[in-house]
C-alpha positions in Angstrom: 12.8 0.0 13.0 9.3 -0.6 11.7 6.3 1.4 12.8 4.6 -1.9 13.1 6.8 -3.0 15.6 4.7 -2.0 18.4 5.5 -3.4 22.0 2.9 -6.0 23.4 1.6 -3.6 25.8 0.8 -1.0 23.2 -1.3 -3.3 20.7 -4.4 -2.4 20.3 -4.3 0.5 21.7 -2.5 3.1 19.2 -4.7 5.1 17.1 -4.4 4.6 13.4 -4.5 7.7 11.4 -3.5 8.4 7.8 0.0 9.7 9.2 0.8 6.4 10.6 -0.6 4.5 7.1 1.9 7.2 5.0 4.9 6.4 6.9 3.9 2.8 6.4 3.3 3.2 2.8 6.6 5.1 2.5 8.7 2.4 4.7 7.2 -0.2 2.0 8.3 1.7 -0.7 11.9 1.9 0.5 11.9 -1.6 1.9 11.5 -2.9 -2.0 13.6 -1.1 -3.3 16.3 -2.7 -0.8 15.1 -5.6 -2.0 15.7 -5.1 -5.4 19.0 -4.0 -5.3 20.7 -6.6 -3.1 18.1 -9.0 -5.6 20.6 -7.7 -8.6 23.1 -7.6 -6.4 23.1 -11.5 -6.4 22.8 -10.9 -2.5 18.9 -12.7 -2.2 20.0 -13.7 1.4 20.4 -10.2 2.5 17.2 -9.3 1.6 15.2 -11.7 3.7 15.3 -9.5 6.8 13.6 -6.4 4.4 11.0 -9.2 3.0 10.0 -10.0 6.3 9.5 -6.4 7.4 7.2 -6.0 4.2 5.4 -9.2 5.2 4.6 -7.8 8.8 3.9 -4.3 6.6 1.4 -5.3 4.8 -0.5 -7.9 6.8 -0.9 -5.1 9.7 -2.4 -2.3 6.7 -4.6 -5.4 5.6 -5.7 -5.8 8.8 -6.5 -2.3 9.2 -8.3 -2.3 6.4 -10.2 -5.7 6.7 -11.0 -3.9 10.3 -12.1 -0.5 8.7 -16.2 0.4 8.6 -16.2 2.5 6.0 -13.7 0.5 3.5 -16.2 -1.6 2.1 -18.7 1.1 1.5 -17.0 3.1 0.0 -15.1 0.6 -2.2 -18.7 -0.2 -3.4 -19.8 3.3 -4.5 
């Protein structure tokens, strides 16, 4: 299962530290190369599940990041 699936009554309230942004990194990095293979696989309908779990992935880090103080400051320097 996906660290971002968090249960309703735990949003918003779990503390995001560079741990949990590594494992989520990580998880992406597995989840396409999953897709890949079943891709050359000929198997582009297994993979839907994976691409859905990257979707969720990577809007929850860009939310962190749109969400993050210091990201735009020190993006600028």
């Amino acid at each position: 299962m996906s660290v971002a699936f968090v249960p309703d009554w735990l949003r918003g309230k779990a503390e995001v530290n560079q741990e949990t942004i590594q494992r989520l990194l990580e998880e992406n990095d597995q989840l396409i190369r999953c897709i890949v293979e079943y891709q050359n696989k000929g198997r582009a309908n297994e993979c839907v599940q994976y691409q859905h779990v990257l979707h969720r992935n990577l809007i929850y880090l860009a939310t962190i990041a749109d969400a993050s103080p210091t990201s735009a400051s020190k993006s600028m320097e």
